[in-house]
C-alpha positions as CSV (number, residue, x, y, z in Angstrom):
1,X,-48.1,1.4,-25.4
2,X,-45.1,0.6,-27.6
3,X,-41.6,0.1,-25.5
4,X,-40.1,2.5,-27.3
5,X,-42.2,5.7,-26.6
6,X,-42.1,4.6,-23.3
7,X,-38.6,5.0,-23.1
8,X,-38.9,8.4,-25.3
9,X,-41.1,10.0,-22.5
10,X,-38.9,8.7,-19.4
11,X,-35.4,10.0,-21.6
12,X,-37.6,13.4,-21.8
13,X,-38.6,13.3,-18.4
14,X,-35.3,12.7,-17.1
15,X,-33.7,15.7,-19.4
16,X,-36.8,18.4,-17.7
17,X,-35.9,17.1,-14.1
18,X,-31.9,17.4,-14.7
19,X,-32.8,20.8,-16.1
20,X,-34.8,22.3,-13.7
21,X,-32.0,20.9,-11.0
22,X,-29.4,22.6,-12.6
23,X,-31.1,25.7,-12.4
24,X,-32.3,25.6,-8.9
25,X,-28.7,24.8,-7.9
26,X,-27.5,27.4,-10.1
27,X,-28.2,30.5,-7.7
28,X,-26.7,28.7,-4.5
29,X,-24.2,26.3,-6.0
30,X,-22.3,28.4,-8.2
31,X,-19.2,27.9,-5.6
32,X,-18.7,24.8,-7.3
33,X,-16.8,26.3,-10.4
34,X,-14.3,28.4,-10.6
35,X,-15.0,31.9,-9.6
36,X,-15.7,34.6,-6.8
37,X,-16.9,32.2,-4.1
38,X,-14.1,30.0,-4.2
39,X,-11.3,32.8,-3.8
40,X,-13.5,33.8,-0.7
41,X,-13.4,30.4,0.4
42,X,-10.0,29.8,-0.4
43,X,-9.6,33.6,1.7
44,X,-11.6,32.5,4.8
45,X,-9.7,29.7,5.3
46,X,-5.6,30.7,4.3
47,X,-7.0,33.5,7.5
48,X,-8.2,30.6,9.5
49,X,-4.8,28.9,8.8
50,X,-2.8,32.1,9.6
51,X,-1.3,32.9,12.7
52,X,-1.1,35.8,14.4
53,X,2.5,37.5,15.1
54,X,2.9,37.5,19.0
55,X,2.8,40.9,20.6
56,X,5.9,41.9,22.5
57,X,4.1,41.1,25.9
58,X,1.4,38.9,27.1
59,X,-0.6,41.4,28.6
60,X,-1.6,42.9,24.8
61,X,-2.5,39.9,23.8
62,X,-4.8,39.4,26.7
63,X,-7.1,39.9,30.0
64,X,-7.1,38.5,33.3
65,X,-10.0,36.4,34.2
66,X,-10.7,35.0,38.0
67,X,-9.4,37.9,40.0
68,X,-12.8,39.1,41.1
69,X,-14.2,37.6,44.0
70,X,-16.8,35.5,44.8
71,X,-20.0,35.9,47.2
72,X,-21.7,33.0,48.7
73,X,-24.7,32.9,51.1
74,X,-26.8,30.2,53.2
75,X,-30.0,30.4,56.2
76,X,-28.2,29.1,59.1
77,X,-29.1,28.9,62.8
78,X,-27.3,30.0,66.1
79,X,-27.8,27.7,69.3
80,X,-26.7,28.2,72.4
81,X,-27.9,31.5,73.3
82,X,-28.9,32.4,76.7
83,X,-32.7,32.9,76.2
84,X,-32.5,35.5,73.8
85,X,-33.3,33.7,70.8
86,X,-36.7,33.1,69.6
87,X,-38.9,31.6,67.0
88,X,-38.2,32.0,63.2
89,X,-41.1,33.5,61.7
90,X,-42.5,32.2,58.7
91,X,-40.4,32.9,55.4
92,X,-38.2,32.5,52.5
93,X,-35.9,32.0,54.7
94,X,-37.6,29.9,57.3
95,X,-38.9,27.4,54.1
96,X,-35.1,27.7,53.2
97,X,-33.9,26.2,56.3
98,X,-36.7,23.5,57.0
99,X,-36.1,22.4,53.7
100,X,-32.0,22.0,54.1
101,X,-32.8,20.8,57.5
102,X,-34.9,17.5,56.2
103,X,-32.1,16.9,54.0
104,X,-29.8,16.5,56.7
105,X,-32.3,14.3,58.5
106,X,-32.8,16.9,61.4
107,X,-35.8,15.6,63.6
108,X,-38.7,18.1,64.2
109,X,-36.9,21.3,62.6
110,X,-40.2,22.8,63.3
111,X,-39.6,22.5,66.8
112,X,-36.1,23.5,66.9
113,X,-36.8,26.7,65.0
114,X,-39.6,27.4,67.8
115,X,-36.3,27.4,70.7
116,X,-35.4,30.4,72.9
117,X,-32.2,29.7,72.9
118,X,-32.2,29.0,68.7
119,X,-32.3,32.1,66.1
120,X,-32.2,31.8,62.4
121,X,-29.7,33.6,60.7
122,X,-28.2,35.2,57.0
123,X,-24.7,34.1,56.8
124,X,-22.7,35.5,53.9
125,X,-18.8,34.5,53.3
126,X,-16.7,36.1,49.9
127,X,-14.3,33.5,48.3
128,X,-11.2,35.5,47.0
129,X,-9.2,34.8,44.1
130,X,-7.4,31.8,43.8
131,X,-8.9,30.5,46.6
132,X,-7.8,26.9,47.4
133,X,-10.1,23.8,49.5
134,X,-10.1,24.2,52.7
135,X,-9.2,27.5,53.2
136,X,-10.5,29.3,55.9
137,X,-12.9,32.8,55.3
138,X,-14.5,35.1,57.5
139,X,-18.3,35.2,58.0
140,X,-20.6,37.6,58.3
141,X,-23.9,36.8,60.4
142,X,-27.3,38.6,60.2
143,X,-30.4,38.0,61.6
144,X,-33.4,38.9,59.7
145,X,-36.6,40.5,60.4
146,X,-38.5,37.2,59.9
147,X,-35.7,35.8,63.1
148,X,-37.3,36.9,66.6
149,X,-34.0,37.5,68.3
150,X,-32.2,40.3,70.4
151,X,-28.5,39.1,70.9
152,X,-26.7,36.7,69.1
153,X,-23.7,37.2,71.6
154,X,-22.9,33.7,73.2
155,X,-23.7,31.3,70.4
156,X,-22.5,29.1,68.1
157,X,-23.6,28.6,64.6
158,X,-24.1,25.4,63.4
159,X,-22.9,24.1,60.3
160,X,-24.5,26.0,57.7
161,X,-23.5,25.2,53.3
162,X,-22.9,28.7,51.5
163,X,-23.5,28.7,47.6
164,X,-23.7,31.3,45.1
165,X,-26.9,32.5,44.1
166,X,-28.2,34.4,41.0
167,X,-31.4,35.8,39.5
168,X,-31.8,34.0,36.0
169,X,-34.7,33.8,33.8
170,X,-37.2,35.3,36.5
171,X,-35.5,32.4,38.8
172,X,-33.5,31.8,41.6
173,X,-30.5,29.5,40.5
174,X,-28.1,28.1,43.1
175,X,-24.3,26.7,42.6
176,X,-23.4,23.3,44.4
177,X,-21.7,24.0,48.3
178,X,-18.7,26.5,47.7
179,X,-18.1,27.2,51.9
180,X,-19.2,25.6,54.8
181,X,-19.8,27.7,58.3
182,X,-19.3,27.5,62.1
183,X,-18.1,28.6,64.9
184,X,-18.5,31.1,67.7
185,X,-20.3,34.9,67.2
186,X,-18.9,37.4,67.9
187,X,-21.4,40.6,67.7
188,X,-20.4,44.1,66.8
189,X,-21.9,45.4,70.0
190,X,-18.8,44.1,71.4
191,X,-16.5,45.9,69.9
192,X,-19.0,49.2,68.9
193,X,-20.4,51.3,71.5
194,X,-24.3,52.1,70.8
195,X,-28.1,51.7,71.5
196,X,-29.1,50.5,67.9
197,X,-30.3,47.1,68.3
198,X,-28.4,45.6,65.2
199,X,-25.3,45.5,66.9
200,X,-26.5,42.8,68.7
201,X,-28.0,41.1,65.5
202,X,-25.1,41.2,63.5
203,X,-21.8,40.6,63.7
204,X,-18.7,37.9,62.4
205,X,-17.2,34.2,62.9
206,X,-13.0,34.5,62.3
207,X,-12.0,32.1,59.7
208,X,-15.4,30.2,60.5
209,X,-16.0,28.8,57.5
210,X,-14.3,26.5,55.1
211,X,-13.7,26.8,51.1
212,X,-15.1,23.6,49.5
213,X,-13.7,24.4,45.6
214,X,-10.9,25.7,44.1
215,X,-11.2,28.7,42.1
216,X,-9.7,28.6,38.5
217,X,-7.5,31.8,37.3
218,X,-7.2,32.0,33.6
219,X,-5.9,34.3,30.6
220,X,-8.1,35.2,27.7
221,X,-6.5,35.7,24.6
222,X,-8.3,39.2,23.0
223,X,-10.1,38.3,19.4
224,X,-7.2,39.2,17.5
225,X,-4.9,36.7,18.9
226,X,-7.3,33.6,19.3
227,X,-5.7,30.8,17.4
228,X,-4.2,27.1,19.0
229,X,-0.6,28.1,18.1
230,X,-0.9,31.7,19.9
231,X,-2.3,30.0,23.1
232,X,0.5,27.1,23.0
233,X,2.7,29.9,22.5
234,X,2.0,32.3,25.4
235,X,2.0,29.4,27.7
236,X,5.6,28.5,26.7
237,X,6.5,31.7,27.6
238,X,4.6,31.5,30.6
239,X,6.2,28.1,31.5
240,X,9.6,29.5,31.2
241,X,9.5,32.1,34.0
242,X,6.8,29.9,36.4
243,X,6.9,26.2,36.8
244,X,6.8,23.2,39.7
245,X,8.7,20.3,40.3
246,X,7.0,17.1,40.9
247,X,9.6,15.1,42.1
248,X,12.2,15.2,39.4
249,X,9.5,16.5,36.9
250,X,9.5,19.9,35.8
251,X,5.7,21.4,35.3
252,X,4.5,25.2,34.3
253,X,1.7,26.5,35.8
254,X,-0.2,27.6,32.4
255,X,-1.3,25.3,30.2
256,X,-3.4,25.9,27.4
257,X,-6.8,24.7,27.6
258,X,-8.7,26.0,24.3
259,X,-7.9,28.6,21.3
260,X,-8.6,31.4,23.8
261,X,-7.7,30.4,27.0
262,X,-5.1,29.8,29.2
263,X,-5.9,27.9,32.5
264,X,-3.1,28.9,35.4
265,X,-2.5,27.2,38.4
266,X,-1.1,29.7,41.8
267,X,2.6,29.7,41.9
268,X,3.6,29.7,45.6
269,X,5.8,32.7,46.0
270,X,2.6,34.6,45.2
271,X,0.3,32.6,47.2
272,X,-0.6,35.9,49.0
273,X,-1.0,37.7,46.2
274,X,-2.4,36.6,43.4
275,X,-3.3,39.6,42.0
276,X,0.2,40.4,41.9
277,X,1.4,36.9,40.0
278,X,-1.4,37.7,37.0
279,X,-0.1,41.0,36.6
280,X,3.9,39.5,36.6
281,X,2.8,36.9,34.0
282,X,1.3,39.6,32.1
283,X,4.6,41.5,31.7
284,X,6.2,38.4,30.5
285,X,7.7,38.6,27.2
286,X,6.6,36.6,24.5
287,X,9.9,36.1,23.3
288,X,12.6,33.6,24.6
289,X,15.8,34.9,26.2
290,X,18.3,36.4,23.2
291,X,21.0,38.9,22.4
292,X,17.9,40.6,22.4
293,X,17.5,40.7,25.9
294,X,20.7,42.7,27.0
295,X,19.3,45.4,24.9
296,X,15.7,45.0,26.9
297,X,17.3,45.4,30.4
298,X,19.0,48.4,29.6
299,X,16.0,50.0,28.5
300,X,14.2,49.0,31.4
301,X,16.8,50.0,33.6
302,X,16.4,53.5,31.8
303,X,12.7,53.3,33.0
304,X,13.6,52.1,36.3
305,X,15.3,55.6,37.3
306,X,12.0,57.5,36.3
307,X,9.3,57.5,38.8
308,X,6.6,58.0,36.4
309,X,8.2,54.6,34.5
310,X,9.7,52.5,37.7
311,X,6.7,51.1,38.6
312,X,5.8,49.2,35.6
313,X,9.6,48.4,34.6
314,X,10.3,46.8,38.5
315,X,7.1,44.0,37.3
316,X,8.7,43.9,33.5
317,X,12.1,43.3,35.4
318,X,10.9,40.6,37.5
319,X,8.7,39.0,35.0
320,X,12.0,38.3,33.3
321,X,13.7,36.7,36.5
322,X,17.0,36.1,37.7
323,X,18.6,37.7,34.4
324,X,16.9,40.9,35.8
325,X,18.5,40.8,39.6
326,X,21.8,42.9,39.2
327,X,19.7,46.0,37.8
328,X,17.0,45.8,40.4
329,X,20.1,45.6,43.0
330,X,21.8,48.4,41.7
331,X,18.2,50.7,42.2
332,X,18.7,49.6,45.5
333,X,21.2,52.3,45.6
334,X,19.2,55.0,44.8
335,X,18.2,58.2,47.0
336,X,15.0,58.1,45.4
337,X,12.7,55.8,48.6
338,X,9.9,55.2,45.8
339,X,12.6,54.0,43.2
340,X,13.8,51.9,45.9
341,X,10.6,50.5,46.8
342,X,9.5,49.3,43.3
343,X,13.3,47.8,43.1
344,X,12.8,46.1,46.8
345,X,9.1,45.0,46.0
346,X,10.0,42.8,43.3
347,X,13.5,41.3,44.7
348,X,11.2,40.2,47.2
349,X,9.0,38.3,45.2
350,X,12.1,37.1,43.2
351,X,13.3,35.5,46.9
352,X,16.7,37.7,47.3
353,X,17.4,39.0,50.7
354,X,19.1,42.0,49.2
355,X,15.1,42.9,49.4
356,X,14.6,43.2,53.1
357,X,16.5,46.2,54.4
358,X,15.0,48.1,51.8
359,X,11.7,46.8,52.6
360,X,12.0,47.3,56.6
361,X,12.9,51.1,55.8
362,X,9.8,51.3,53.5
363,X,7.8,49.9,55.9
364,X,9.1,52.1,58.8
365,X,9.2,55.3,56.9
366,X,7.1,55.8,54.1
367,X,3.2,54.8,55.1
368,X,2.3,54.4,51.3
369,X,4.7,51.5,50.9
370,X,3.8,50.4,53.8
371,X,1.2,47.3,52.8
372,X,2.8,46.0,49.9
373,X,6.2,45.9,51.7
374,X,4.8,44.0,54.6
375,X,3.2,41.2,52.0
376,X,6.0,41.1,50.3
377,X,7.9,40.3,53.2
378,X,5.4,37.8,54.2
379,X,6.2,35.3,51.4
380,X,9.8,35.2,51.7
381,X,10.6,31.7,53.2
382,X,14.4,33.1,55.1
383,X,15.4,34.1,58.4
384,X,16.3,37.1,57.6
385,X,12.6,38.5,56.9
386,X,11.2,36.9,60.1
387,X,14.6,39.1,61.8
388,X,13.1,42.2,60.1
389,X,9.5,41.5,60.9
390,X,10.8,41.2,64.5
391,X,12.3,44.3,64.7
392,X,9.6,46.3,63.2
393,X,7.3,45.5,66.0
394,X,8.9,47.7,68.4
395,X,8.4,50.8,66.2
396,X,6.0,53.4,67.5
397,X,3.6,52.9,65.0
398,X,0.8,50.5,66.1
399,X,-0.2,49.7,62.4
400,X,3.4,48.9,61.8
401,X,3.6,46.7,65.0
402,X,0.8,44.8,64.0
403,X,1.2,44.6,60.8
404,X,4.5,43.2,61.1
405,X,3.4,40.5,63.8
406,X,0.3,39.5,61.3
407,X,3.3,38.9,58.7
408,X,4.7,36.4,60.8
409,X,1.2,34.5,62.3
410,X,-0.1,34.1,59.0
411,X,2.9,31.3,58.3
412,X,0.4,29.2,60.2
413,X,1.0,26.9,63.3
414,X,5.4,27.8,62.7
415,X,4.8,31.6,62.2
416,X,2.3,31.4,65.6
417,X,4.7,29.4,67.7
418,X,7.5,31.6,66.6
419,X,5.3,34.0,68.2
420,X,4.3,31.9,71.2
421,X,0.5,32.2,70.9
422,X,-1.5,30.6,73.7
423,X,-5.0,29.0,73.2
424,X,-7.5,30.1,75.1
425,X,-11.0,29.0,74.2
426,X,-12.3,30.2,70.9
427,X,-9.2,32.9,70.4
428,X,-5.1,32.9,70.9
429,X,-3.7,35.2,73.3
430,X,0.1,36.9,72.3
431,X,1.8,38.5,74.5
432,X,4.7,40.2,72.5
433,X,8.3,42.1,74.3
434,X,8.3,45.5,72.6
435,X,10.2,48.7,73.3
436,X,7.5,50.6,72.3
437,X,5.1,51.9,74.3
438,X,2.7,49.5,75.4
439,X,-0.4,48.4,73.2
440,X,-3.5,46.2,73.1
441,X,-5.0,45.1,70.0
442,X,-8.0,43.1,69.5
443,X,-8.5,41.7,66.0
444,X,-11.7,41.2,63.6
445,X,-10.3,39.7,60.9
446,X,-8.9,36.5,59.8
447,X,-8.0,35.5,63.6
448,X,-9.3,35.8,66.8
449,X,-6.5,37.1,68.8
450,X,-5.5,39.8,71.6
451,X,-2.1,41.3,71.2
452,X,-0.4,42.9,74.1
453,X,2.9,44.5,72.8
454,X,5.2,45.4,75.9
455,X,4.3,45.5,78.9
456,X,0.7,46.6,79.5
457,X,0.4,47.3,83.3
458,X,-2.6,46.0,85.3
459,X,-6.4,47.2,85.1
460,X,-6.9,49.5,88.1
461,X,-10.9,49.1,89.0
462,X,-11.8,51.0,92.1
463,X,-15.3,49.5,92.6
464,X,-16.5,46.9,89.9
465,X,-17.2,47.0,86.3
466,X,-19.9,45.1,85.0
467,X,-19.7,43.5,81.6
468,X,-21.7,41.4,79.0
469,X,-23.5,38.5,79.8
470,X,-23.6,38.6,83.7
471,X,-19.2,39.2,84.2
472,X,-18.8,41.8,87.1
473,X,-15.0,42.6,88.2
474,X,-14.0,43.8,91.2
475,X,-11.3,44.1,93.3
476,X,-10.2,41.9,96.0
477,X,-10.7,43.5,99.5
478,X,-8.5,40.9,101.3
479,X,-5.9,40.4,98.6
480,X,-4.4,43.9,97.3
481,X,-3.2,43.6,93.5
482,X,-5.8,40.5,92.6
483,X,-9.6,40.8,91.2
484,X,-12.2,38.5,91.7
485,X,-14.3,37.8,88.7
486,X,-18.1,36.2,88.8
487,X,-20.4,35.0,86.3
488,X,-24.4,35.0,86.8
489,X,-26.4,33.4,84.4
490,X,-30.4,32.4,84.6
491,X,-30.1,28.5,84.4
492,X,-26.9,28.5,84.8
493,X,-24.5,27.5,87.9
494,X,-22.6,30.9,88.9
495,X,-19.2,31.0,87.8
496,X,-15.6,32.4,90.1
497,X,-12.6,32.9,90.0
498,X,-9.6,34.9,91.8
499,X,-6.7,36.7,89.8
500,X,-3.6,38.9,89.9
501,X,-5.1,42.3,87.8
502,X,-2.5,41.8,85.2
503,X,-4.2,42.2,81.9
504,X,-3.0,38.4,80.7
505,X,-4.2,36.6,84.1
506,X,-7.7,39.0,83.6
507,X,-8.2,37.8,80.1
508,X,-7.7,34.5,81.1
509,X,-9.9,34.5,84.0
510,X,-12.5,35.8,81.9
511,X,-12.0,32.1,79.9
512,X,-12.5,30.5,82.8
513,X,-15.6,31.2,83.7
514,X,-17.1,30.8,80.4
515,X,-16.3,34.2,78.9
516,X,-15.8,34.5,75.2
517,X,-13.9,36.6,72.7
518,X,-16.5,38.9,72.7
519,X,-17.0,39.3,76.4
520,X,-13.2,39.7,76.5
521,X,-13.2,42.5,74.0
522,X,-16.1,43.8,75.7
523,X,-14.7,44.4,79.0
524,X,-11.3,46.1,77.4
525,X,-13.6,48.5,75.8
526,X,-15.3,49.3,78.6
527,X,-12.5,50.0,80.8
528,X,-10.9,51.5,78.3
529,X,-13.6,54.2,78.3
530,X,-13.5,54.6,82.1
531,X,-10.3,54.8,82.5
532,X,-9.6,51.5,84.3
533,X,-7.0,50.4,80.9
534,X,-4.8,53.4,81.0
535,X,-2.6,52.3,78.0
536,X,-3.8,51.9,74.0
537,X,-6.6,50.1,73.0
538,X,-6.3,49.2,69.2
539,X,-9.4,47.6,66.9
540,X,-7.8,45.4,63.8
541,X,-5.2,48.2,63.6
542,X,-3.9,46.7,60.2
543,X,-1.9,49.5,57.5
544,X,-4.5,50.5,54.7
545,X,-4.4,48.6,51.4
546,X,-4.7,51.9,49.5
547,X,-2.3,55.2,50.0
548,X,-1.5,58.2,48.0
549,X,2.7,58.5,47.9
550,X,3.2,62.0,47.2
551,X,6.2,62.7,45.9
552,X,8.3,65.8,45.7
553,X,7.9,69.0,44.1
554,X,10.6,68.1,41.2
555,X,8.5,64.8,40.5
556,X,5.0,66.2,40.7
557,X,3.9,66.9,37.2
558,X,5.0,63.5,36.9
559,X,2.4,62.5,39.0
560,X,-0.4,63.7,36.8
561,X,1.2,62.6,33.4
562,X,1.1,59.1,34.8
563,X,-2.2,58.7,36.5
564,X,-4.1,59.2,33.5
565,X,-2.0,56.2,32.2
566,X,-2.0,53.9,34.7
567,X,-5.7,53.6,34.8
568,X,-6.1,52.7,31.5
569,X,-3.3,49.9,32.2
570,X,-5.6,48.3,35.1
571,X,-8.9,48.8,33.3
572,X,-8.4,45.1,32.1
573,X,-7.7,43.7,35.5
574,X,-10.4,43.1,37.8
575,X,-8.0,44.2,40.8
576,X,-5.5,46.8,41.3
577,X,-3.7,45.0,43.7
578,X,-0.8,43.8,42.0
579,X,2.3,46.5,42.8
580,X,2.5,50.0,44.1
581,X,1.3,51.8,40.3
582,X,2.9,55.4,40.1
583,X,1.8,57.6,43.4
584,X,-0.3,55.3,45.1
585,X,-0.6,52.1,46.8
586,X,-1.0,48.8,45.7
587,X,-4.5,47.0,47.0
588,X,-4.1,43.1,48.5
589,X,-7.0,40.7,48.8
590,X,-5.6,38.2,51.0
């Protein structure tokens, strides 16, 4: 073929193939020239580009993430028990535990599940917000059907790792270790009177088990605001009001991690209360400190003097800090005890001890304020709280006494020495001078402890009085005034002892003879309900998180104007417990 209609065909060819590719682009590509979908383009992106205009507070810009709390749950077993334990029958559970017990290199699990004096058991633990390593938690112990057991009183659990489980894709998924358990039981037959068997099944280990993470808090910035400016932005203004010092290095506790969230770390004035601090940062400002300002404090003093507003303006005025002081100290004056209260509540958490008379008459007077006050109290690190706290515990109010002391032992090993707690075993014994009238309290929560406020008289037992786990107390023929206390156990050399029948030498006779917290808590009750303990017995008498404050008749349509409202403020927060909202209490999970 000739060279030139070779190249005549492969010109023609060329021309159909460009054709028919400019026409299958044509539908698709027509973004290329000028027209409709390049202004869309061009539209998409200048709103990319665009950022939002800040809202006048954080909060409408965004939502609290982190403040719900977490529940985590392991198969654990309880040794030591005095032959009423019993072989695990086979399981979930039972495969749950032989399988973490090969991991741990236990020899012959099979065996040791087989043990009278072994019981498997459900131990669940909840991991509150902003919950740091190493922090203790209450456990909650339950043996299951599949466990052959009838009394967990006596034993100790052994270590036992608590995750986080979920039901995903028609599967069980598990997080890594989030707590670690053990410690002693302590059943709820010994403080609950009953024949149901489950009280001596079930029952809880005081700050038995250990925190192994530390939980994130975080803001999310709502659709509308998501951009990389308007995060770097609203953790400036975070930044100004809360920050560290590392050495001579000044740090914020926000810091923005993506477009639409900020990741915060606890500041420690709010260490107690966390929900409190996200609800603070929330009523921060978006705007720096101007001329402004002035005109922003006088408004919220305005709001400040109306109890449907005061609430809400008291966490506006202490979001803004120390420029907010003088009006909150001024509302101190006021004749109004809820106005007070809000004004108080947030001095407190702003660390001035114009805060703690106020506080001390809220907490003696006014039940509803009661909680909050007493946490707010807590945190401040000055003499003269620990003064107030003092003198609160000879009120006649048992909630307030103990309250109050709680307020002081949860500073740790200062707060309990301040106290003078005394070891004894697996719990602290306090014995506390009060003008009141005299008191025992036994606690379930967070410590194991026994309170006796004032002076609380001896235990007058005619005969004997037999308790848990072979105790009998009786009096001491020969030696008027003391009490001789024995301890019978099956394969197990009898216990005595010989002591004054003062409540603290009882309680610590019990000890010595191998008696528990439980057993001591055991006999109280049940000479309590003979009559042997003539003065008052109190179970984890601690003030209730949530209270109604009724106000008076001039204020009460108030009351309903503003409830509607403050629920739809909260609905974004996964806890109430941040400040004492219009009429009703604040909640704490501490």
């Amino acid at each position: 073929m000739p060279k030139f209609i070779h190249s005549q065909m492969t010109v023609a060819k060329f021309a159909r193939c460009t054709a028919m590719l400019f026409f299958l682009a044509l539908p698709v590509g027509c973004n290329l020239l000028p027209g409709k979908g390049e202004k869309d383009s061009k539209t998409k992106l200048q709103e990319l580009m665009t950022v939002p205009e800040l809202p006048d507070l954080i909060r409408e810009a965004t939502v609290i993430q982190g403040l719900q709390p977490i529940q985590v749950i392991g198969v654990g077993v309880v040794n030591g028990l005095p032959n009423t334990g019993g072989p695990a029958n086979p399981s979930q559970f039972r495969d749950e535990l032989l399988e973490e017990m090969k991991r741990r290199d236990i020899k012959d699990p099979n065996h040791f599940l087989e043990l009278d004096n072994t019981a498997l058991v459900r131990v669940q633990a909840t991991i509150p917000p902003g919950a740091r390593r190493n922090d203790p938690v209450d456990l909650i112990i339950r043996a299951p059907n599949e466990s052959v057991v009838s009394n967990l009183n006596d034993g100790w659990l052994l270590d036992t790792r608590l995750r986080q489980q979920r039901y995903l894709q028609n599967k069980i998924r598990k997080s890594e270790v989030m707590a670690l358990g053990t410690g002693p039981v302590l059943t709820r037959g010994s403080y609950t009177p009953g024949e149901d068997g489950t009280l001596q099944t079930e029952g809880t280990i005081l700050s038995g088990g250990r925190i192994q993470i530390t939980r994130k808090l975080g803001l999310v910035l709502r659709p509308e605001y998501q951009h990389a400016k308007t995060s770097s932005a609203l953790a400036a203004a975070i930044n100004r009001r809360f920050f560290f010092f590392d050495g001579t290095t000044r740090r914020g506790i926000a810091k923005a991690k993506e477009d639409d969230f900020l990741e915060m770390e606890t500041h420690p004035r709010y260490r107690n209360n966390i929900p409190r601090m996200m609800a603070v940062i929330q009523a921060i400002s978006t705007a720096p400190e101007s001329s402004a300002t002035q005109t922003r404090l006088a408004e919220l003093a305005d709001q400040l003097s109306d109890p449907a507003t005061a609430a809400d303006a008291a966490l506006q005025l202490e979001a803004m800090g120390e420029s907010a002081v003088p009006i909150l100290i001024d509302a101190l004056a006021s004749s109004n005890p809820e106005l007070r209260f809000y004004a108080a509540e947030s001095l407190a958490y702003l660390d001035r001890t114009e805060a703690v008379g106020a506080l001390e008459i809220a907490i003696r007077d006014t039940a509803a304020f009661r909680h909050p006050s007493l946490l707010a109290l807590q945190g401040m690190d000055h003499q003269l709280a620990i003064d107030a706290l003092k003198r609160l515990m000879n009120e006649v109010s048992i909630e307030t006494r103990y309250g109050s002391f709680c307020a002081i032992r949860r500073q740790g090993i200062e707060g309990k020495s301040l106290l003078g707690g005394r070891a004894l075993q697996s719990f602290y014994l306090y014995q506390i001078p009060s003008t009141a009238e005299p008191a025992v309290v036994v606690s379930l929560r967070e410590s194991p402890e026994i309170v006796l406020f004032g002076d609380t008289g001896s235990l007058n037992i005619p005969q004997f009085l037999r308790g848990p786990n072979g105790l009998i107390l009786k009096p001491d023929l020969k030696q008027p005034g003391n009490l001789k206390i024995s301890r019978f156990q099956v394969n197990t050399d009898d216990k005595r002892t010989t002591v004054s029948d003062s409540l603290p030498s009882i309680i610590s006779g019990i000890v010595s003879v191998g008696g528990g917290y439980g057993d001591v808590i055991s006999i109280l009750r049940l000479a309590k309900a003979k009559g042997y303990l003539t003065k008052q017995l109190a179970v984890d008498p601690l003030p209730t998180a949530i209270r109604v404050y009724h106000r008076d008749e001039e204020t009460e349509s108030a009351i309903s104007d503003s409830s509607s409202d403050s629920a739809a403020d909260a609905s974004d927060v996964d806890s109430s417990d941040t400040s004492t909202g219009p009429a009703s209490e604040s909640t704490d999970n501490e």
